[in-house]
Biotite code that builds the C-alpha atoms (Angstrom):
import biotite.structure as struc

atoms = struc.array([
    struc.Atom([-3.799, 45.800, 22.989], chain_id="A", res_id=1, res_name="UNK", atom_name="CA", element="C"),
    struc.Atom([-2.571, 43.293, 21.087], chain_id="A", res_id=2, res_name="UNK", atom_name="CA", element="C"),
    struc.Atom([-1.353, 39.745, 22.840], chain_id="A", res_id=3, res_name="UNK", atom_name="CA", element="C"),
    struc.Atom([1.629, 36.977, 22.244], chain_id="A", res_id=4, res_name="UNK", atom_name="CA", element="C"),
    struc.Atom([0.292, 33.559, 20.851], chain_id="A", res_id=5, res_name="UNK", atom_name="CA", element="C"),
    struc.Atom([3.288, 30.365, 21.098], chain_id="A", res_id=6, res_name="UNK", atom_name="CA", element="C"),
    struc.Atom([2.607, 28.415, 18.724], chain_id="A", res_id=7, res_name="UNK", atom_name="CA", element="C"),
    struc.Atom([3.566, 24.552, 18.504], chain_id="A", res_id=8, res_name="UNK", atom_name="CA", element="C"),
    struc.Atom([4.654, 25.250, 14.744], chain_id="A", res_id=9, res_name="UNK", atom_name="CA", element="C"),
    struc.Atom([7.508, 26.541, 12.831], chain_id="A", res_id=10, res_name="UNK", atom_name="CA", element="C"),
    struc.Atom([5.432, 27.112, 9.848], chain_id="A", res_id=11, res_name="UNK", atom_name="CA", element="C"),
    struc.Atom([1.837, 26.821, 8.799], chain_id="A", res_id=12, res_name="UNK", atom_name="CA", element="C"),
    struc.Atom([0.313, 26.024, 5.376], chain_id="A", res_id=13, res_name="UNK", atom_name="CA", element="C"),
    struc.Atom([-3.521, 27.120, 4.548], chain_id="A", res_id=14, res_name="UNK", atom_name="CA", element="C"),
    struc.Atom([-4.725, 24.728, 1.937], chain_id="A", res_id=15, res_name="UNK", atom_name="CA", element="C"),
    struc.Atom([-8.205, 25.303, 0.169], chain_id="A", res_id=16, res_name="UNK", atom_name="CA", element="C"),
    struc.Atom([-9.620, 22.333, -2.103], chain_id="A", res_id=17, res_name="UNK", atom_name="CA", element="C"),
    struc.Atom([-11.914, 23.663, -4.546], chain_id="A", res_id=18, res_name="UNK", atom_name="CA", element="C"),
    struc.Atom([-13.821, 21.528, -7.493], chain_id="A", res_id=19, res_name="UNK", atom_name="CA", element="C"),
    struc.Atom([-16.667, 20.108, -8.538], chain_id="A", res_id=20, res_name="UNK", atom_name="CA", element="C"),
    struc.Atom([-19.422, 17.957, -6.723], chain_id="A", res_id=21, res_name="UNK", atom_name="CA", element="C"),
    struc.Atom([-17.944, 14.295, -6.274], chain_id="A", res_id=22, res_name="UNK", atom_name="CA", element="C"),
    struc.Atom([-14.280, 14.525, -6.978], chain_id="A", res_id=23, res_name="UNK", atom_name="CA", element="C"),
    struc.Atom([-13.022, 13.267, -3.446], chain_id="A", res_id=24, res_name="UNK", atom_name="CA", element="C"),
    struc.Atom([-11.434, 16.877, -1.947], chain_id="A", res_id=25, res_name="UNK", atom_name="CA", element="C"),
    struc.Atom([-13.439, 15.451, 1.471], chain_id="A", res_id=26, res_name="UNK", atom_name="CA", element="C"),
    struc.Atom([-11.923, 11.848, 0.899], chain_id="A", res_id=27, res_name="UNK", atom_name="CA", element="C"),
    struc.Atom([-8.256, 13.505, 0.214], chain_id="A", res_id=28, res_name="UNK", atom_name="CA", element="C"),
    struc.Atom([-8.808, 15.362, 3.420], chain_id="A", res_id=29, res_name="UNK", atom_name="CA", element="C"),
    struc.Atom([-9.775, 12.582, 5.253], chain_id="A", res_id=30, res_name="UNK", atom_name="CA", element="C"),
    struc.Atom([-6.827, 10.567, 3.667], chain_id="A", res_id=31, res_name="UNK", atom_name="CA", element="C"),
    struc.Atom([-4.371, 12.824, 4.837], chain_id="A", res_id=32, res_name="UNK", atom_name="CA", element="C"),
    struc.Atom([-5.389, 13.620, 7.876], chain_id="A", res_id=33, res_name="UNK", atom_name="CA", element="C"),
    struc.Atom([-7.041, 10.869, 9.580], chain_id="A", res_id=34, res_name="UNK", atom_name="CA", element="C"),
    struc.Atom([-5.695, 8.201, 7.550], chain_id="A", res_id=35, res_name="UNK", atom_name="CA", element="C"),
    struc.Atom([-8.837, 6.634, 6.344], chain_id="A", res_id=36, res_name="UNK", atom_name="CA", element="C"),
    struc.Atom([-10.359, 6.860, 3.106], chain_id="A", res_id=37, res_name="UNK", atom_name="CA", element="C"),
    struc.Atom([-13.749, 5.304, 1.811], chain_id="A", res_id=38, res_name="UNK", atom_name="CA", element="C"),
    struc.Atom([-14.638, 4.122, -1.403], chain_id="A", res_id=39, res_name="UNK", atom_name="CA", element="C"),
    struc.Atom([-18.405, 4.699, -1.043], chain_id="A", res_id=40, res_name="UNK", atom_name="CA", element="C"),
    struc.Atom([-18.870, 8.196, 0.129], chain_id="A", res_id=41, res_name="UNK", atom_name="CA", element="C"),
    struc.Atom([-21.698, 10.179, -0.622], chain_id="A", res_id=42, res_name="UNK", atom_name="CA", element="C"),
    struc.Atom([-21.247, 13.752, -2.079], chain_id="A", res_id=43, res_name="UNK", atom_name="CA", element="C"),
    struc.Atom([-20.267, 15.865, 0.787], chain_id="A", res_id=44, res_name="UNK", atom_name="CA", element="C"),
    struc.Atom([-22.495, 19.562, 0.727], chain_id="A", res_id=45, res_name="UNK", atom_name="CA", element="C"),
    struc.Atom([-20.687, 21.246, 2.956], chain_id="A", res_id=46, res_name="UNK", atom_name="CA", element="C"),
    struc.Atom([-17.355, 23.181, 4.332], chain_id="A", res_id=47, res_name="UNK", atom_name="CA", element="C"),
    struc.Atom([-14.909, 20.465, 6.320], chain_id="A", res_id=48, res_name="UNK", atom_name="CA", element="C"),
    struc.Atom([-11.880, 21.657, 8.135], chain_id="A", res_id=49, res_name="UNK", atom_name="CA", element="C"),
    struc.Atom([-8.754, 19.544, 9.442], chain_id="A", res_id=50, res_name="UNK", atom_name="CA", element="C"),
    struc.Atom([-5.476, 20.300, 11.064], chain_id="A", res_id=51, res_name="UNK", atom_name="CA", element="C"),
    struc.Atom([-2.508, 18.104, 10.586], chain_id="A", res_id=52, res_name="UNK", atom_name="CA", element="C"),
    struc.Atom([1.168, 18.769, 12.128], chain_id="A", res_id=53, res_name="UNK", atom_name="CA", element="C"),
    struc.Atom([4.379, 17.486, 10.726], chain_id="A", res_id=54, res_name="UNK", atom_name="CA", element="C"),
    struc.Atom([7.375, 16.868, 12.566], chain_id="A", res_id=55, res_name="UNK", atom_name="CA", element="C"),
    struc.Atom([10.220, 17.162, 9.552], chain_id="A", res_id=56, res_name="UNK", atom_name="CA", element="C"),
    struc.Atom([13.641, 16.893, 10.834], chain_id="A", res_id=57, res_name="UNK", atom_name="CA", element="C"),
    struc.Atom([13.560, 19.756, 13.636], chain_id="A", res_id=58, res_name="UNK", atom_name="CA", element="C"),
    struc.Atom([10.562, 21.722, 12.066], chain_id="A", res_id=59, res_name="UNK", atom_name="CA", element="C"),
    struc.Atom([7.422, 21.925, 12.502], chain_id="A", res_id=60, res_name="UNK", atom_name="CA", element="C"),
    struc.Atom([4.581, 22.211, 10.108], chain_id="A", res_id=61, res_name="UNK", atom_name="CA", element="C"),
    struc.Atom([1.148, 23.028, 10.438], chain_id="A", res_id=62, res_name="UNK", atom_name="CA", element="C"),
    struc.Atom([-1.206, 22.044, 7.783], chain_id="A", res_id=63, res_name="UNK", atom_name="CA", element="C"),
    struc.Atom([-4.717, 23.545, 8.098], chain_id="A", res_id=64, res_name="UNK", atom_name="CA", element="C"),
    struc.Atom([-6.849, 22.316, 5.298], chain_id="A", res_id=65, res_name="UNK", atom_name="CA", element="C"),
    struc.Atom([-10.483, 23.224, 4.024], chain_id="A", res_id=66, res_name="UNK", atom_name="CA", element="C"),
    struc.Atom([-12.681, 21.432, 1.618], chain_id="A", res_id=67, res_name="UNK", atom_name="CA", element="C"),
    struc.Atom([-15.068, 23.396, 0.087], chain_id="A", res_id=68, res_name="UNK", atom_name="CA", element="C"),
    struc.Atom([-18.500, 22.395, -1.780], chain_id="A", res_id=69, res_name="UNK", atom_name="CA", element="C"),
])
């Protein structure tokens, strides 16, 4: 039996950041969704998520990010 989920959203975005060791995919994740960003982070050796939701005009977005490695 499947069941009805309202979402909060008009549309959702899955974003995966991929690269190398030291790049700053957890510092652009942080950036953008906790508005804070520091210049000396240590290599991050792990998988971060974060959800972010826009309100553009009368839509609504969902961002669900994931920084991996």
């Amino acid at each position: 039996m499947a069941h009805r989920v309202d979402h909060e959203y008009d549309y959702l975005f899955k974003i995966v950041l991929i690269g190398d060791s030291g790049v700053g995919k957890s510092n652009i994740l942080s950036r953008f969704t906790r508005n804070k960003f520091c210049l000396k982070s240590k290599s991050t050796i792990r998988v971060e998520f974060a959800t972010r939701t826009l309100q553009v005009t009368s839509d609504s977005f969902d961002l669900r990010s994931c920084s991996i490695l």
